[in-house]
N, C-alpha and C positions, 0 to 999 in steps of 0.2 A: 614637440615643443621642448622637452626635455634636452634630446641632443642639440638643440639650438642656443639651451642655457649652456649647455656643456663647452660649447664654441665661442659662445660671447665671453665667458671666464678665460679660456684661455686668450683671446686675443686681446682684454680687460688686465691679466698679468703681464703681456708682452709689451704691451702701450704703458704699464706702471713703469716700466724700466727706461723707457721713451720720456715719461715726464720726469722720474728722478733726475732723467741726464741733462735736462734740459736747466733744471731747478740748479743743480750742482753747475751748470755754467753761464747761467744768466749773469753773472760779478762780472765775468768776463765783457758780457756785451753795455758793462753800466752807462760807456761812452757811447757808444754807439748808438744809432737812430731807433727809438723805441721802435716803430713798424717793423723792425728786423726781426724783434721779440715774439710782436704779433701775429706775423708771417709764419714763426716757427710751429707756433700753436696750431695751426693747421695742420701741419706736418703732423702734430700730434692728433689732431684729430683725424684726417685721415690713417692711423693705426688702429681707432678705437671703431672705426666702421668697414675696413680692407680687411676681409680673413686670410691675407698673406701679404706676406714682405718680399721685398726684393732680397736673394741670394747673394752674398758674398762671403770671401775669406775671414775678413777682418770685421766685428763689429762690436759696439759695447754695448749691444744686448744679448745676451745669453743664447746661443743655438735651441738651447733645451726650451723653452716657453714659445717655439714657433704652432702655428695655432692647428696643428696635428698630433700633436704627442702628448702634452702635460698630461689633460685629465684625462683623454681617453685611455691610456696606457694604463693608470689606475685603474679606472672604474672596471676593464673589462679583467684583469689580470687574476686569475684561479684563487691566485693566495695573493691579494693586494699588499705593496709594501714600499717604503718608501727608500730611495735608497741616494737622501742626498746632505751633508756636513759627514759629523764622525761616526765610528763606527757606535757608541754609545747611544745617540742620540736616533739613529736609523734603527736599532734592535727593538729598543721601548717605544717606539711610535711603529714601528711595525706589527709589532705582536701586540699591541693596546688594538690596531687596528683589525689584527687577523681572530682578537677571542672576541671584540664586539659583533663580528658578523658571520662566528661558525655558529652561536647558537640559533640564534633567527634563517637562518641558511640563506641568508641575503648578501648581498656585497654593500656594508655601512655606506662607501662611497658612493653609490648608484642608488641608496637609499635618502641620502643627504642632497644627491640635487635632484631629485625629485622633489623634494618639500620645497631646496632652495629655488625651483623653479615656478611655481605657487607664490610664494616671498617676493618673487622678483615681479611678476606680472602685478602682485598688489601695489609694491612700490611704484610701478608703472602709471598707474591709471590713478591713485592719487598726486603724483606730480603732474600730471596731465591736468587734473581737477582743480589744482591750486593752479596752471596756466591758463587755462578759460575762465575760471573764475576770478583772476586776476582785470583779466582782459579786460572783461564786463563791466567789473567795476569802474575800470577807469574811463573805459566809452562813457560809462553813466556821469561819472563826471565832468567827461570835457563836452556834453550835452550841450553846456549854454555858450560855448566858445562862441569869438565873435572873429571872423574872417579877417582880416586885415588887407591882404594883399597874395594873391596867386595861394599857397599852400604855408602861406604864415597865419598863424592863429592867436589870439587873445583868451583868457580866462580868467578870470576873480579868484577862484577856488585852489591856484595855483601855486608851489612855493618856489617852484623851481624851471627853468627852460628843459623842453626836451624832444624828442624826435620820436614819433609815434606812427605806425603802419609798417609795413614790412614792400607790397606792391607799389604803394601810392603812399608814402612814406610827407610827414608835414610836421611842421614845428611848431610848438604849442608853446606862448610865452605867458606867463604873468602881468596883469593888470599894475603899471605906473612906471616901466623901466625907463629909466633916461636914455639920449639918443647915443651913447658913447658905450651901455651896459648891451642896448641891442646890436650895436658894431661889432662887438665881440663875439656876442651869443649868436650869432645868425654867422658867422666866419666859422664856427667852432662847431656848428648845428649841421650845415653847408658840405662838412669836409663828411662828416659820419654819412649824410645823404651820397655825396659824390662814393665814397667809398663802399657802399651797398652795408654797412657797419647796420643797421637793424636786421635784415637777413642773415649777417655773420651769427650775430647776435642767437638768433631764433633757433639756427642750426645748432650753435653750441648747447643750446639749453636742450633742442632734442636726444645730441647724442649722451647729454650729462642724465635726460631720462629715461636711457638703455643703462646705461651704467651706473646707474645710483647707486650701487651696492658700492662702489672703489672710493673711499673720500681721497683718494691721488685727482681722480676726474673732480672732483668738487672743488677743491683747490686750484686745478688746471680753471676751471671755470672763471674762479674767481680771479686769477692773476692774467689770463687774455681779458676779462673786461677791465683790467689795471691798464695793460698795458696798449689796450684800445684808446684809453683814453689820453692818455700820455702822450701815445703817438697824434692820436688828432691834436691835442694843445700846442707839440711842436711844429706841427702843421703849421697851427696860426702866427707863433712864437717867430718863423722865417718873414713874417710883413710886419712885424712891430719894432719897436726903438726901445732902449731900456725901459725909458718915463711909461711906455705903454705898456709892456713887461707889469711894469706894477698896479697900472689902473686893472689888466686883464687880472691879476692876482686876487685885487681887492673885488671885482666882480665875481671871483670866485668866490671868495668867501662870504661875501654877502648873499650867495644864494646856494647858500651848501645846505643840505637838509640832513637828518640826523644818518650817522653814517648801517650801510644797510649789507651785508654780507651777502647776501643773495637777491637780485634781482633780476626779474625776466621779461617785466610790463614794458618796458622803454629804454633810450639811451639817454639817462638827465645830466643836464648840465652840472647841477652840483651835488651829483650822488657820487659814492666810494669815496677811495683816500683823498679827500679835499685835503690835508694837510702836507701830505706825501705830494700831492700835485702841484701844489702854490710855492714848495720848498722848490721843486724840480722846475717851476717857470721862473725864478726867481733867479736859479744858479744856470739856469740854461746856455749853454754857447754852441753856436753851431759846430757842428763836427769838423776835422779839417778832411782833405781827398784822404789822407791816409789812412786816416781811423773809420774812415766809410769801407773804403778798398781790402782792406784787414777785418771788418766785422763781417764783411760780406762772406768771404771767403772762410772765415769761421762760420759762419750761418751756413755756410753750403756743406761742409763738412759736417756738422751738425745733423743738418737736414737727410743729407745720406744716412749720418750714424743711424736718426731716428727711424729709416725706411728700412733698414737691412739687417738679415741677421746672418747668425754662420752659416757658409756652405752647405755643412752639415748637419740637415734638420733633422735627422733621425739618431742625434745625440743620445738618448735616454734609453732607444730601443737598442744602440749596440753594447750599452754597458746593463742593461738588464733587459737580459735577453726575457720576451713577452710572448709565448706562446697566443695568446688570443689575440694581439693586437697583430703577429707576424700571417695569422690565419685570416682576421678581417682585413687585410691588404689586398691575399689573394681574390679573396671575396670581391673587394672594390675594382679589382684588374681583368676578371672574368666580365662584370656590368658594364663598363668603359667599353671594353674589347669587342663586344655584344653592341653598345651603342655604335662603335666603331667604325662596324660588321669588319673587324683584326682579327680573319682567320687562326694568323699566327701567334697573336698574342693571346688568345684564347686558347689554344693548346695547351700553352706555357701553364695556364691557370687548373687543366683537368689529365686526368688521373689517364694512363694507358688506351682504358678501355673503350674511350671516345678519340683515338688518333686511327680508327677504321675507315674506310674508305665509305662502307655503307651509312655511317654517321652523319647525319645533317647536325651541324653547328649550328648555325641562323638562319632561320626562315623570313620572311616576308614583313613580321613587324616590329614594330621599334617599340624598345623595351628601356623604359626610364626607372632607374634605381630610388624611391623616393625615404626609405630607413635600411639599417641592421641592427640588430640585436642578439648578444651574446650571453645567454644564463647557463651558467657551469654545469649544472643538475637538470637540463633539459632533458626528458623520460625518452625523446626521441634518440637520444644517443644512445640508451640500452637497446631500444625495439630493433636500429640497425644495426649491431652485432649480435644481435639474438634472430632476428628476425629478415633483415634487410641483406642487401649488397655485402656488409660484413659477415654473415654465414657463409657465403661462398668465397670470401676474399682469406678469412681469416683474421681480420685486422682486431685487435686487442682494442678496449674499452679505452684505453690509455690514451690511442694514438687513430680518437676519431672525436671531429669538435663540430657540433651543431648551432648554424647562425639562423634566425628568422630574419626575414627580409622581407619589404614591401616595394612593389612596382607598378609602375603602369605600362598597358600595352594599345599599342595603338598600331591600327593598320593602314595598309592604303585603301582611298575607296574601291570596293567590290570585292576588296577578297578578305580569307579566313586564314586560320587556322587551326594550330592545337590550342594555342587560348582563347576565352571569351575578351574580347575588346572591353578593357575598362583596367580596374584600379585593384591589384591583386594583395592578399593580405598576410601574415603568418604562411609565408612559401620559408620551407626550409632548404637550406643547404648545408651538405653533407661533405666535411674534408677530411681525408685521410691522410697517414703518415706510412712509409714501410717500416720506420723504427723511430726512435725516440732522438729528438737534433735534427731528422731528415725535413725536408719541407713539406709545407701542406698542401694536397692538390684536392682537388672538386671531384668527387667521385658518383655523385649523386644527388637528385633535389627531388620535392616534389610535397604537397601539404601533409 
């Protein structure tokens, strides 16, 4: 769970740079058809749930925050340290960092998302709790509703029109509206239905309660159900005439209810910036081809920037060079290679003394990599130069790094092997160096 928190942060920082960019050029799209806006936001959301981006040259998201490197590169690193502004500001947060965790003989960082990841799961399951709880409530109330016709509904208890259900999705009106205030409300109700907007809805609020911890996603939240609604009113704004322009406005604000920053129960008619929207139906003109043609083609550009980062993902590992994080790669390339059954690429990962002809590489079952784990002061790294493969190799304490790893193993039916078939736990593996800068190979495993 931990290394799950560890991934969701970084892909949580990479998506912050996704919604700054967006934030800093929504002026741009002020003419342009709000749905372009709305559209984007998914863009955004699809970063804050993809643990990777698409690769390119050019992006305005930072290479460094692609969702392998940030935190891991810290948290596993001998002597954690950070190495990014001036050279000032990197010394004193580095050594702030490296005396809070020689005493405790911890790494602060690997200490810090352990708690943050307890934190996170509480945030979790109380915004969950305020969603069901919600729910209920409002089922309870729209109890006495009275049917009207197909999936329109009446209720006394009501202050405002709104669209409720996410499957089977119906609209729930107020007890007295004149036949001119339901023209509108049932146009404006109709497009959120046609548009599956209460399922948008639902999703955004799931992924806003993985990432509670970022108030960037809280705001992102809050400004897709802005510009949700926008876009539906321009929707209607294309069948009306000025004079009607103004009745739809005045139906706004006649059924605006007090304004609510956070909402997840339904899509109301007169919830969020009613003032902001009555302004925006008011001044509204349709787009002309060009300023569609030109948004669009920003919007696409946009939409790439958001999906892509640099070329260069392993930005942070060539400017600090990371002994552990350069070791758990091999690690990761040996399990693949194995899953593979990549004779060749399995070589690449171990040491000499497994390139023997009498060596069986992969036997008969399939082996799923499911953690690693990297502690600096693991006692098994003494026992194997005192004790192990390192008495007879020679290899110096310096230049041998022990990873725990869990897997599972699974066979074909009828046959065996050297493992028992299931879920194996604390398996070490053992990497060595010939010298200090050389690379790391697999010399060794075993509990």
């Amino acid at each position: 769970m931990r290394e799950l928190f560890g991934v969701l942060l970084e892909m949580s920082l990479a998506a912050s740079y996704g919604i700054l960019v967006l934030i800093l050029f929504r002026p741009l799209l002020k003419k342009a058809p709000r749905v372009l806006s709305y559209a984007l936001w998914s863009v955004v959301g699809l970063r804050l749930v993809i643990p990777f981006s698409f690769e390119r040259m050019f992006s305005l998201l930072p290479g460094s925050v692609t969702a392998d490197v940030v935190l891991r590169n810290v948290i596993n690193l001998q002597n954690p340290e950070i190495n990014r502004g001036g050279e000032g500001v990197n010394f004193y947060v580095s050594e702030g960092i490296k005396a809070s965790g020689t005493e405790a003989g911890v790494n602060p960082w690997e200490m810090a998302l352990q708690i943050g990841t307890y934190i996170w799961i509480a945030g979790i399951i109380v915004l969950l709790m305020y969603y069901f709880i919600s729910i209920r409530t409002l089922k309870k109330q729209l109890s006495g509703a009275q049917k009207i016709d197909g999936k329109l509904y009446e209720a006394e208890n009501l202050h405002t029109p709104f669209v409720f259900g996410i499957l089977r999705p119906a609209i729930y009106l107020p007890t007295g509206l004149g036949k001119e205030e339901k023209t509108y409300i049932l146009l404006h109700e109709q497009i959120h239905i046609r548009r599956r907007d209460p399922l948008m809805k639902m999703i955004g609020f799931m992924i806003l309660t993985i990432h509670w911890f970022n108030p960037l996603v809280w705001l992102s939240y809050r400004l897709m159900s802005q510009d949700m609604e926008y876009s539906c009113d321009e929707r209607v704004l294309k069948e009306l005439d000025f004079e009607k322009k103004k009745s739809y406005a005045t139906t706004l604000l006649s059924l605006s209810t007090e304004r609510q920053a956070f909402t997840v129960r339904s899509l109301a008619f007169g919830e969020g910036n009613v003032k902001g929207r009555i302004k925006h139906v008011l001044n509204y003109k349709k787009p002309s081809f060009m300023v569609i043609l030109i948004s669009m083609i920003l919007g696409g550009i946009l939409a790439i920037i958001l999906m892509t980062s640099y070329g260069e993902k392993n930005l942070i590992r060539e400017s600090e060079p990371n002994e552990a994080a350069e070791a758990r790669e091999v690690v990761e390339h040996y399990f693949q290679a194995v899953e593979a059954r990549d004779e060749e690429q399995l070589l690449a990962t171990l040491t000499e003394r497994h390139h023997g002809r009498n060596v069986q590489l992969i036997g008969e079952e399939t082996i799923t990599l499911t953690s690693i784990d990297y502690t600096e002061d693991d006692p098994e790294r003494n026992w194997y130069v005192t004790n192990g493969r390192g008495q007879v190799n020679g290899t110096e304490p310096e230049n041998v790094m022990v990873f725990r790893v869990s897997f599972e193993v699974e066979y074909p039916e009828g046959m065996s092997g050297a493992f028992n078939e299931g879920e194996y736990t604390d398996w070490r593996i053992f990497l060595i160096r010939e010298e200090k800068g050389a690379s790391w190979l697999i010399d060794d495993q075993g509990y």
